[in-house]
Structure formats: structure tokens, C-alpha cells
Short mmCIF file of the C-alpha atoms (twelve columns), coordinates in Angstrom:
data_MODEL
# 
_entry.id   MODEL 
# 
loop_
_atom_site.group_PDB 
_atom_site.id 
_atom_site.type_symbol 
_atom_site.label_atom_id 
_atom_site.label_alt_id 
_atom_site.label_comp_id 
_atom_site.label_asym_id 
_atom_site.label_seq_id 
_atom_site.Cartn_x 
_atom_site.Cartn_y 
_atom_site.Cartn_z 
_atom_site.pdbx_PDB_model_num 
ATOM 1   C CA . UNK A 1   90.679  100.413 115.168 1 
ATOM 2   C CA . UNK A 2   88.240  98.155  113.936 1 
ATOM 3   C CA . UNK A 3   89.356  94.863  111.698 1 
ATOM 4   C CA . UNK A 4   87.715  96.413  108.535 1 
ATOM 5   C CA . UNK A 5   90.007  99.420  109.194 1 
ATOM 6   C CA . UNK A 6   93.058  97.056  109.999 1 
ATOM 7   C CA . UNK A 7   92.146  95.013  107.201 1 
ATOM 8   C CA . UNK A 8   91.861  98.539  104.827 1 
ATOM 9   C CA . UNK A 9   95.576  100.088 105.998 1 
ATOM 10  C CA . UNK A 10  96.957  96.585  105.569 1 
ATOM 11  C CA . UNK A 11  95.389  96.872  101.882 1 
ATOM 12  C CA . UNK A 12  96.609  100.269 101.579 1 
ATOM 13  C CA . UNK A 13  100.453 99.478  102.839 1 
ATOM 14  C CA . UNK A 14  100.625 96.583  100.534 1 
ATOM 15  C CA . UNK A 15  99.468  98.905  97.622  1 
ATOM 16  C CA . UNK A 16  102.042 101.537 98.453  1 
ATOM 17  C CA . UNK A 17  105.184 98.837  98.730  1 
ATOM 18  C CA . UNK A 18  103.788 97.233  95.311  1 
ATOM 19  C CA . UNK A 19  104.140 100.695 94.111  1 
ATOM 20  C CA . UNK A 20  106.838 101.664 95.789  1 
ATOM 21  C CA . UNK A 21  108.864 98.435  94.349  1 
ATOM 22  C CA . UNK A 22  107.482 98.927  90.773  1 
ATOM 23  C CA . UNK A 23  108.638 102.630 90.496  1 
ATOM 24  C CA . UNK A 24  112.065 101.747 91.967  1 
ATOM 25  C CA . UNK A 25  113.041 99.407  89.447  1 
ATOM 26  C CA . UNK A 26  112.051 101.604 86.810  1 
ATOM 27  C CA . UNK A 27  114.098 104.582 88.872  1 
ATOM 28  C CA . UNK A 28  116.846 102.797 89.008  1 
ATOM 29  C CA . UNK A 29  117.230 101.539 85.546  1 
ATOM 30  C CA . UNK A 30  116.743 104.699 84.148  1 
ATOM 31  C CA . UNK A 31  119.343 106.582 86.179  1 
ATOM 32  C CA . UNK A 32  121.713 103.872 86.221  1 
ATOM 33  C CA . UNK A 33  121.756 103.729 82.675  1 
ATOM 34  C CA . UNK A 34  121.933 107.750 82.275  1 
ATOM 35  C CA . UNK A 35  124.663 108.022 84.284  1 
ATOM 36  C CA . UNK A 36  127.250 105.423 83.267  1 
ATOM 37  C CA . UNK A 37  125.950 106.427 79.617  1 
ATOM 38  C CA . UNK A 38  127.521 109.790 80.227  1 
ATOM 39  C CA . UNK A 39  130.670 108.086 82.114  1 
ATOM 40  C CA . UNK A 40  131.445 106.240 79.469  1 
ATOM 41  C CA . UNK A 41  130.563 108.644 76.903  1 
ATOM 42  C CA . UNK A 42  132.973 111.293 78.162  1 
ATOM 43  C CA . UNK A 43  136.071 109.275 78.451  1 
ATOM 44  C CA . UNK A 44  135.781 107.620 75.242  1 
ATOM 45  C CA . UNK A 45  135.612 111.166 73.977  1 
ATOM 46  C CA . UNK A 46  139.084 112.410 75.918  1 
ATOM 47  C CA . UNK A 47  140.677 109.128 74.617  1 
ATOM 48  C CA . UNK A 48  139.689 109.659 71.093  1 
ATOM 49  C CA . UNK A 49  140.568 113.523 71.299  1 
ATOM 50  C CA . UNK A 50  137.242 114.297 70.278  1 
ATOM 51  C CA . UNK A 51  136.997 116.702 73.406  1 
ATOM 52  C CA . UNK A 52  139.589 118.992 74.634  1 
ATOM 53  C CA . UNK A 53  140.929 118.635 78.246  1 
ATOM 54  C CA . UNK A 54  139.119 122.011 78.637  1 
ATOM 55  C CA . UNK A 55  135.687 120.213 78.031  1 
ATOM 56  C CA . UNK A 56  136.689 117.400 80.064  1 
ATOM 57  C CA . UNK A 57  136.925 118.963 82.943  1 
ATOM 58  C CA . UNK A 58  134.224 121.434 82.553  1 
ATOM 59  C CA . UNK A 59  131.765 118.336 82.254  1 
ATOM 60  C CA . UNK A 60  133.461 116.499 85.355  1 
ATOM 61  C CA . UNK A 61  131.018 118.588 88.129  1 
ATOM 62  C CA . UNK A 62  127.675 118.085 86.090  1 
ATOM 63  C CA . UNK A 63  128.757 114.249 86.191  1 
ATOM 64  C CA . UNK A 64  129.682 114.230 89.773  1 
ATOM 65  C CA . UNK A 65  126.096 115.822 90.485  1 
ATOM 66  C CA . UNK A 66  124.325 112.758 88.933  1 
ATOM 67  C CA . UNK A 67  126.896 110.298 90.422  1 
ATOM 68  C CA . UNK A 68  125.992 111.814 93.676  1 
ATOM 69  C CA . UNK A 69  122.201 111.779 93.035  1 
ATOM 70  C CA . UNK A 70  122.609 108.083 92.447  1 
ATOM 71  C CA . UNK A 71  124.792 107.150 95.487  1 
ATOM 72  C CA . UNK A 72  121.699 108.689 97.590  1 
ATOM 73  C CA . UNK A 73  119.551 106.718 95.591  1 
ATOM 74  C CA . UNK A 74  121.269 103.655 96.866  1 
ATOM 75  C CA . UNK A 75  121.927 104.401 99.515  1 
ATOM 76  C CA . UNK A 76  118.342 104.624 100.683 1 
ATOM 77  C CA . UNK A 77  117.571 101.380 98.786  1 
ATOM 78  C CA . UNK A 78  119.872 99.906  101.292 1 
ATOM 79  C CA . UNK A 79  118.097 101.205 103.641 1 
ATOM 80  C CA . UNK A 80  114.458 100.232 102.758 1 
ATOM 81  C CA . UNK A 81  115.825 96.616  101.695 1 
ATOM 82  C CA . UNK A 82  116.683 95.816  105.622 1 
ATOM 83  C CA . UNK A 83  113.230 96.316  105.802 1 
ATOM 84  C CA . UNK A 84  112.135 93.794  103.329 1 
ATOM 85  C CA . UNK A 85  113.687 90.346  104.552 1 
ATOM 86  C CA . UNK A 86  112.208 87.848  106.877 1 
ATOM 87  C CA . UNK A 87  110.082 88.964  109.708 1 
ATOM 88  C CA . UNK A 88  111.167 92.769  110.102 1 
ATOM 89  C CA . UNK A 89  109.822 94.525  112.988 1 
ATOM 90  C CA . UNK A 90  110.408 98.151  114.304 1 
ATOM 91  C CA . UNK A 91  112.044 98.102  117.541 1 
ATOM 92  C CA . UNK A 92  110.556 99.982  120.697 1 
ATOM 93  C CA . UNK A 93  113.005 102.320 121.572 1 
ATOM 94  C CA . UNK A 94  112.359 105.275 123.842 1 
ATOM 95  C CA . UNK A 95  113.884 108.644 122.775 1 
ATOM 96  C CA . UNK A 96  113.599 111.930 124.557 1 
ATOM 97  C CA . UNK A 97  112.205 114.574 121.777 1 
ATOM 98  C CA . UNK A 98  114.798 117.351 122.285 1 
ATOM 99  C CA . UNK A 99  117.876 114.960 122.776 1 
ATOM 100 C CA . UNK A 100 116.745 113.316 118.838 1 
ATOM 101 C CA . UNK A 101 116.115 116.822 117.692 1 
ATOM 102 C CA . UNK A 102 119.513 117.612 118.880 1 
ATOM 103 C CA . UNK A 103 120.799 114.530 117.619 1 
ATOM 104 C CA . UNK A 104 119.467 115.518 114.228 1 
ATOM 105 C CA . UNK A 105 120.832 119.186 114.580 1 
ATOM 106 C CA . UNK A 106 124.242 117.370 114.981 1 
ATOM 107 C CA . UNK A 107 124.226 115.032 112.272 1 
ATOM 108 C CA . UNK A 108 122.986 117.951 109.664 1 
ATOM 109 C CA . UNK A 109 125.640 120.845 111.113 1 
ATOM 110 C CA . UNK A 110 127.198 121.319 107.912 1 
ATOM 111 C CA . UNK A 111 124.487 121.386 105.628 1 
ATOM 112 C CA . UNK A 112 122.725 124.198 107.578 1 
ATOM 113 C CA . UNK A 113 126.132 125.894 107.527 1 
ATOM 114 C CA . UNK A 114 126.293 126.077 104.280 1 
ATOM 115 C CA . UNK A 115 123.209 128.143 103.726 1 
ATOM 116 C CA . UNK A 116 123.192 129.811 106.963 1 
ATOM 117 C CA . UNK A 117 120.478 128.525 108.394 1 
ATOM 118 C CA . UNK A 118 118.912 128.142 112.069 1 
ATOM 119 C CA . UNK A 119 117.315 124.747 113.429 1 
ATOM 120 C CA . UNK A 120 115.611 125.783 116.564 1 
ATOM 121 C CA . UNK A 121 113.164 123.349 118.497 1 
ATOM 122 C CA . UNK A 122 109.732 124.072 119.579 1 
ATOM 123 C CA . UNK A 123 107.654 122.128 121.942 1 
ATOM 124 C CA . UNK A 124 107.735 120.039 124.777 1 
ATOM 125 C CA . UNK A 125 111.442 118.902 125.938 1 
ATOM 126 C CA . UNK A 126 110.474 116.484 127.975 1 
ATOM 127 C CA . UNK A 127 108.010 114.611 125.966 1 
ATOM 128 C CA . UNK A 128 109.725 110.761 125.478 1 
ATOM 129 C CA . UNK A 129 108.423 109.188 122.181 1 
ATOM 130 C CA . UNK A 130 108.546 104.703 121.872 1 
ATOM 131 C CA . UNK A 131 109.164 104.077 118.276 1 
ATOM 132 C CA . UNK A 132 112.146 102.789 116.633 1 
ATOM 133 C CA . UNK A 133 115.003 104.866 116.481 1 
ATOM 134 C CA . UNK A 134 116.677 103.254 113.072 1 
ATOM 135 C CA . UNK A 135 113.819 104.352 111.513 1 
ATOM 136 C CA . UNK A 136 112.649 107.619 112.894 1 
ATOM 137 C CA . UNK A 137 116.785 109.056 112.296 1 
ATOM 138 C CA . UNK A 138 115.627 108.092 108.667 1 
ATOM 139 C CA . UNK A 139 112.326 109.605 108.552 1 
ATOM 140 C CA . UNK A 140 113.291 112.788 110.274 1 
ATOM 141 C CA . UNK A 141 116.907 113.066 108.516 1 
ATOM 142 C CA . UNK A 142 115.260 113.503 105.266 1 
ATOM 143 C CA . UNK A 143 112.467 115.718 106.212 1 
ATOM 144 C CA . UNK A 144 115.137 117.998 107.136 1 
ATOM 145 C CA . UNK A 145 116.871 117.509 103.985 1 
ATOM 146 C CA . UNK A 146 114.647 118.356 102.065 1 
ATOM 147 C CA . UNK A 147 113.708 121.421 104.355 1 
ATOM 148 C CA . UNK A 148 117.516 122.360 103.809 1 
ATOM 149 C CA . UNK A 149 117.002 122.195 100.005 1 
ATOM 150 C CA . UNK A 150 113.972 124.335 99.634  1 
ATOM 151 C CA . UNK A 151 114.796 126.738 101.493 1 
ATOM 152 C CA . UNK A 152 116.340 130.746 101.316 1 
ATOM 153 C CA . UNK A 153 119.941 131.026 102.838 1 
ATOM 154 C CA . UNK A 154 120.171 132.681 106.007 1 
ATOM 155 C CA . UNK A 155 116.284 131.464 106.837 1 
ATOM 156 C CA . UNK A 156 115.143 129.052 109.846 1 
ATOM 157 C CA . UNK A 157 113.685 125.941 110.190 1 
ATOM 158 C CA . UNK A 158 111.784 124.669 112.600 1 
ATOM 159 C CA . UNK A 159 111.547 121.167 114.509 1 
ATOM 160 C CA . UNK A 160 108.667 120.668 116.844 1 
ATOM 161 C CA . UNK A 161 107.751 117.757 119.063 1 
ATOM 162 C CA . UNK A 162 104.230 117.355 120.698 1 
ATOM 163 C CA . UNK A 163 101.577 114.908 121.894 1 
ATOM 164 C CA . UNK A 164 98.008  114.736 122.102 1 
ATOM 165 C CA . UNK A 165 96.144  111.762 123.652 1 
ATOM 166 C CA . UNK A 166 96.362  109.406 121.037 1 
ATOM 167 C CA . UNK A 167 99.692  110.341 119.012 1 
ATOM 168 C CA . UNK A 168 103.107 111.788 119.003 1 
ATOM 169 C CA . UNK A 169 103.877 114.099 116.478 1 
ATOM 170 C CA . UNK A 170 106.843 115.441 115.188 1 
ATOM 171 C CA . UNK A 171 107.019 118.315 112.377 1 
ATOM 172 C CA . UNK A 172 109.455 119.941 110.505 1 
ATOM 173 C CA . UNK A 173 108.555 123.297 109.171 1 
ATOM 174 C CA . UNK A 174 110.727 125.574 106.693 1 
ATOM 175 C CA . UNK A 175 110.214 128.755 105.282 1 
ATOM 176 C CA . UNK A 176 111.422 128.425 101.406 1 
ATOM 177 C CA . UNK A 177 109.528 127.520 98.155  1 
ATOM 178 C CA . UNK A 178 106.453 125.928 99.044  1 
ATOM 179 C CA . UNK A 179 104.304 123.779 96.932  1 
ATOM 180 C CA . UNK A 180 101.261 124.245 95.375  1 
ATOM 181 C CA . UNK A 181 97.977  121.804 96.465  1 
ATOM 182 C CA . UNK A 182 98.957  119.563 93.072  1 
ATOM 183 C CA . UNK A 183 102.025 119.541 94.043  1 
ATOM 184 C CA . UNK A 184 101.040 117.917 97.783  1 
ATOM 185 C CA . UNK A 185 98.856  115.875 95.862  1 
ATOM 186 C CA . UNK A 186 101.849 114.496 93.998  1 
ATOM 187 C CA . UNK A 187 104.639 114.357 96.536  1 
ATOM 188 C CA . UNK A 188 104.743 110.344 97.201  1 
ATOM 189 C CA . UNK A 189 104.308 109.533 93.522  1 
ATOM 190 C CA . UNK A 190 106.670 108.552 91.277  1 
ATOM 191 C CA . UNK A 191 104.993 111.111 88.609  1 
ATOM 192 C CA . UNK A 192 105.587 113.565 91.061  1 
ATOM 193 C CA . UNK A 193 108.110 116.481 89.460  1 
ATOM 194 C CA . UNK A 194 111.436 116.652 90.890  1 
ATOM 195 C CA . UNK A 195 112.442 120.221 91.520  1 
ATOM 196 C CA . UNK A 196 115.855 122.049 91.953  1 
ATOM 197 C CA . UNK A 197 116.860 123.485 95.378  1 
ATOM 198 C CA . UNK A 198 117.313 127.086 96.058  1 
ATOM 199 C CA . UNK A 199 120.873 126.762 95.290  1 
ATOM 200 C CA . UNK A 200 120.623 124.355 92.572  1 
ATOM 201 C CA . UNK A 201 120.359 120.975 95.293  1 
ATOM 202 C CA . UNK A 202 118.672 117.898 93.127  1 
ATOM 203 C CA . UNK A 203 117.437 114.704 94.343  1 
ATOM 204 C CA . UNK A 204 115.795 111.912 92.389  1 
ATOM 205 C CA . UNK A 205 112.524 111.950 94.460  1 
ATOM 206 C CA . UNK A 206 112.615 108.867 96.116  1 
ATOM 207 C CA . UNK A 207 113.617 109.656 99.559  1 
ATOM 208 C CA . UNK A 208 110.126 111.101 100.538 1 
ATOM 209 C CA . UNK A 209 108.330 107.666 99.184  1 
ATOM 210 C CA . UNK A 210 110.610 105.582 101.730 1 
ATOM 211 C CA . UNK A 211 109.957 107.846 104.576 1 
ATOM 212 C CA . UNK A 212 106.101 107.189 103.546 1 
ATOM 213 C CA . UNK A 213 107.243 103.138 103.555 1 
ATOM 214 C CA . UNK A 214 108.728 103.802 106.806 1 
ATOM 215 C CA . UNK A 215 106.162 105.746 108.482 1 
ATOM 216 C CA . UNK A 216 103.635 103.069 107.526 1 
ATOM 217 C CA . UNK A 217 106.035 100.638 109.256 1 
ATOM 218 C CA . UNK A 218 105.753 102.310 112.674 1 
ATOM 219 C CA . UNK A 219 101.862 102.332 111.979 1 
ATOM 220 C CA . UNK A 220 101.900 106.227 111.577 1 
ATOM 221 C CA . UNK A 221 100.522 108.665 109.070 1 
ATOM 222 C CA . UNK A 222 102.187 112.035 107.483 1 
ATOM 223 C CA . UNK A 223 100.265 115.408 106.807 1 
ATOM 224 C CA . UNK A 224 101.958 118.003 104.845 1 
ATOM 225 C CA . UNK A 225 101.322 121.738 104.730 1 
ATOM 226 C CA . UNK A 226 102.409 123.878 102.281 1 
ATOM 227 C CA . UNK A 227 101.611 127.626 100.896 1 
ATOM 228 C CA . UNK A 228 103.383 128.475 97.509  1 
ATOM 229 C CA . UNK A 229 106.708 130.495 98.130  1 
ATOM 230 C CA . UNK A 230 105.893 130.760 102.367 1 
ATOM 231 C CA . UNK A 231 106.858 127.051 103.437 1 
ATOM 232 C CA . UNK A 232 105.954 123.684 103.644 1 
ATOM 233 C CA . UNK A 233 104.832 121.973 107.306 1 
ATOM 234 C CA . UNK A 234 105.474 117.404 107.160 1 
ATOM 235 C CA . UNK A 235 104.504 116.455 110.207 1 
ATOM 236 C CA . UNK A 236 104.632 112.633 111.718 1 
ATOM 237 C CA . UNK A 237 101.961 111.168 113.367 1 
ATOM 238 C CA . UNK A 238 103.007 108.297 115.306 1 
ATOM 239 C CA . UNK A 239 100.031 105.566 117.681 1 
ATOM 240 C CA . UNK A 240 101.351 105.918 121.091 1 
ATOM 241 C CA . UNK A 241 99.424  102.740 121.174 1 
ATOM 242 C CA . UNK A 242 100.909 100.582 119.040 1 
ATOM 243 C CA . UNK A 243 104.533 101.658 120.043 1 
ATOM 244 C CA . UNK A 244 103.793 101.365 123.874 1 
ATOM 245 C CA . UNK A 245 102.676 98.018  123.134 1 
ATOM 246 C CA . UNK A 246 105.932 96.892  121.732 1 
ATOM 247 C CA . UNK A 247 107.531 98.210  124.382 1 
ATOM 248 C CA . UNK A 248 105.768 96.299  126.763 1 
ATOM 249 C CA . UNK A 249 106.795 93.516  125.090 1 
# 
């Protein structure tokens, strides 16, 4: 890589972050205020009887959907935050690809339960990837969420781990919804729409623009794939350079 193109990615991470940062706040504001709004609202409407017990309750699982939305939400701003202070650099850890895809598989048991579905690995198991491991559990851990969301019950998805001579790459494929080319377009803005899972899952959007963060932070790249109502391919492309470097170090 030449110093104009380390120079231009250096330009183009610092743009994304700014972004990144900017649409947060706003995010957050928004939400935050939407959901205590509605907290608030609906018990000072069952104290002043203005409600039935009935309604009450009926509204409790719509409000426990946004509360939950909003814990994610936070819960990955925790996460991108450690990122933030000081110095922060990725660590250099080396992780056999079958062992984190099984790892992963472990970690998301009950969500593929729940709609039935397989995880099955494809690829080379004993292909050892140096990147950091914090991270990568992150990246991967939400690709397959989302995977999870879009998808038909009793369908597969797929992990894959492979190399070629200048990158590892690791892609999770599903079967479900798709997107159109806008839609790709779209995916790691904050105008991008939010859609509902196939069984009604929501998420606020943001968990896709800190895997980009985090991608750019192990000096990677993402590609996404997608065919309207066949699938959707995100695959990470991670410098076996700049990792075996580290782990030199």
C-alpha cells in the first residue's frame, strides 16, 4: 500500500467515525426520548385510571420490545467506546477458524433454536486467522444476528472461513429476505431503513455501522451480497499482513 493510499483509508476511517459519532448522538436521543416518553406515559395513565389494567398490560410487550432495542443499542455503544480512549490497538490473537465458528455456534444456540435453524461451516478447518479476538466475536456475532433475523424458520445458514494470498476471509451467508442493490447501497448509513425480521425481530440499525468501525480497526474491508428474497452473503476481509505483523510484535 502506497502512502497516498494509507493516507486515503486514514481519510476515509476518520470520515466514517465522524459519521459514525454524529448519527449516534442523534440515535440515541431520539430513542431514548421515545422510549421513556412511552414509560412514563403509560404509568401516569394506570395511576390516573385513564387506562384499564386490561390496556396496561396489553401495552407492557410493545414497551419491552423498544426497551430491549435500546439495551442493544447500549450495549454496543459500550462496546465501540473501549475503542475510543487513549491509544487503542487490536490485539494479535491467533484463532483456529472452525474452533471461533464453533465458538460462535455456541454462543448463538438458542437463537437458532428458536427458528429452527442450521449453522453449518464450510471451508478450511485448519486455516488459523491473527486478528483480535474481542473484536472479531463482535464482528462475527452480529453478522449472524442479523442472518438469524432475516431469515425463514427451519432454513440454514452458512459460516465459511478461507484464505487467499493476501487475506483471510470469513462470510456468513443466509438464505432469507435479501436486499435489493439500494438497499446494499444503504446498509452502513444512518438513512438506511430499518426492517422487521421474519418473525417480527427489530433492531435500531446500528450494529452493522460498528462492525464497519470495527472492521476498519483490524485494517479490513466488508463486501456484501445480496439477491432480493434468496439471501444476503457479508463477508470479512481481513490483511494477513498487517495482523501477522502485530503478532510479531
Amino acid at each position: 500500500m502506497t502512502k497516498l493510499e494509507k493516507l486515503e483509508l486514514e481519510i476515509e476511517i476518520l470520515k466514517t467515525e465522524n459519521n459514525l459519532l454524529t448519527g449516534w448522538i442523534s440515535l440515541i436521543s431520539h430513542d431514548s426520548k421515545q422510549i421513556f416518553g412511552n414509560i412514563k406515559w403509560l404509568i401516569e395513565a394506570y395511576e390516573d385510571d385513564t387506562i384499564s389494567k386490561d390496556d396496561f398490560f396489553k401495552m407492557l410487550p410493545q414497551i419491552k420490545k423498544d426497551a430491549t432495542k435500546n439495551f442493544s443499542v447500549a450495549q454496543s455503544t459500550g462496546e465501540w467506546l473501549k475503542t475510543q480512549f487513549g491509544n487503542f490497538s487490536p490485539n494479535a490473537d491467533v484463532l483456529n477458524g472452525f474452533n471461533f465458528y464453533d465458538e460462535i455456534k455456541e454462543e448463538n444456540e438458542n437463537k437458532f433454536l428458536s427458528k429452527e435453524l442450521s449453522f453449518d461451516f464450510e471451508g478450511d478447518y485448519e486455516m488459523n486467522i491473527i486478528t483480535d479476538k474481542v473484536l472479531l466475536l463482535f464482528i462475527v456475532n452480529k453478522l449472524v444476528d442479523n442472518a438469524i433475523k432475516y431469515s425463514h424458520k427451519k432454513n440454514k445458514i452458512l459460516f465459511t472461513a478461507e484464505e487467499d494470498h493476501t487475506n483471510y476471509i470469513l462470510s456468513i451467508t443466509d438464505y432469507g429476505i435479501g436486499m435489493t442493490e439500494s438497499n446494499v447501497d444503504s446498509v452502513f448509513s444512518f438513512e438506511s431503513p430499518v426492517y422487521e425480521g421474519t418473525t417480527g425481530e427489530i433492531g435500531a440499525g446500528l450494529s452493522l455501522k460498528i462492525v464497519q468501525s470495527f472492521v476498519f480497526l483490524l485494517g479490513g474491508h466488508i463486501v456484501i451480497k445480496s439477491v432480493k428474497n434468496q439471501g444476503t452473503t457479508i463477508s470479512i476481509c481481513l490483511p494477513k499482513s498487517i495482523n501477522k505483523k502485530k503478532h510479531a510484535k
